[in-house]
C-alpha positions in Angstrom: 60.1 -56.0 -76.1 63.0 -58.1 -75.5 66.4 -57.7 -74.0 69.0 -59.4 -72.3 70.1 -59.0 -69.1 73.5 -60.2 -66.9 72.7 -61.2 -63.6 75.3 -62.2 -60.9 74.5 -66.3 -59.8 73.0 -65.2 -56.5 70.3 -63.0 -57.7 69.5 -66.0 -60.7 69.1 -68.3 -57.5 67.4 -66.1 -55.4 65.1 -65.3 -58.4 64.6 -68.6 -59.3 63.6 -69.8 -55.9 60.9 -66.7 -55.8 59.6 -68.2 -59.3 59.3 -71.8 -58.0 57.7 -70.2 -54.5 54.6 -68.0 -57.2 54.6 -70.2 -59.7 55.4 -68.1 -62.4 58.6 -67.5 -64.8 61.3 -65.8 -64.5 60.1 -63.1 -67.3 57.0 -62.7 -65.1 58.8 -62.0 -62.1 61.2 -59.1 -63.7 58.0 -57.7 -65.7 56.9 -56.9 -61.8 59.7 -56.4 -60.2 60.3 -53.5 -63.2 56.4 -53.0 -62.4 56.8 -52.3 -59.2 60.0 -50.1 -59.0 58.7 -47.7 -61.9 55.8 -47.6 -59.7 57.8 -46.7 -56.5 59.8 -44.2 -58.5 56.9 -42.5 -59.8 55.0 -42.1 -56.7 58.0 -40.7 -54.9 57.3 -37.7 -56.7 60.1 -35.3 -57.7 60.2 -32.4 -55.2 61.2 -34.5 -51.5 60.0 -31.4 -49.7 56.6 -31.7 -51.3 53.6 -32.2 -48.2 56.0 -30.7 -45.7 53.9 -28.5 -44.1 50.9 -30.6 -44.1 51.0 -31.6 -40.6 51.8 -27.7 -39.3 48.7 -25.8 -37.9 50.2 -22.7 -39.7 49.7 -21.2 -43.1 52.5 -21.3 -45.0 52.1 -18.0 -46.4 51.3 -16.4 -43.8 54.8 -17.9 -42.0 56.5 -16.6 -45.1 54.9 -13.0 -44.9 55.9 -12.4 -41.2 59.0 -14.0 -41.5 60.2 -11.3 -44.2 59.0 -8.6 -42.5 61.5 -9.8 -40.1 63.8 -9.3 -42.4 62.9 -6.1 -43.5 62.8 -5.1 -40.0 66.4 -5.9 -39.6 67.2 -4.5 -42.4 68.4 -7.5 -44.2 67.7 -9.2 -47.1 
């Protein structure tokens, strides 16, 4: 696919000295810069809270149970 892109004159140097420094062109270097940051975006996953309670000794159900009976205890809810 092709498309056309406006960049501002720094990024066009800055991207052209990164294509002289691999050896490659400047449609290489976008193909893995857009490589790369669908990558990035993809393994970020979509839920930031996801893993949270990996590193906790506790069960997270477990936490959740007793902390409602708190709740109930107090009778809020």
């Amino acid at each position: 696919m092709r498309t056309i892109i406006e960049l501002p004159e720094a990024q066009v140097e800055a991207l052209d000295a990164l294509c002289r420094r691999e050896g490659i062109s400047r449609a290489e270097a976008i193909r893995r810069a857009v490589a790369a940051h669908v990558r990035q975006e993809r393994d970020r996953g979509t839920d930031p809270a996801f893993g949270i309670w990996k590193a906790r000794r506790v069960d997270g159900l477990d936490y959740q149970r007793r902390a409602r009976l708190e709740w109930d205890r107090s009778g809020r809810r």
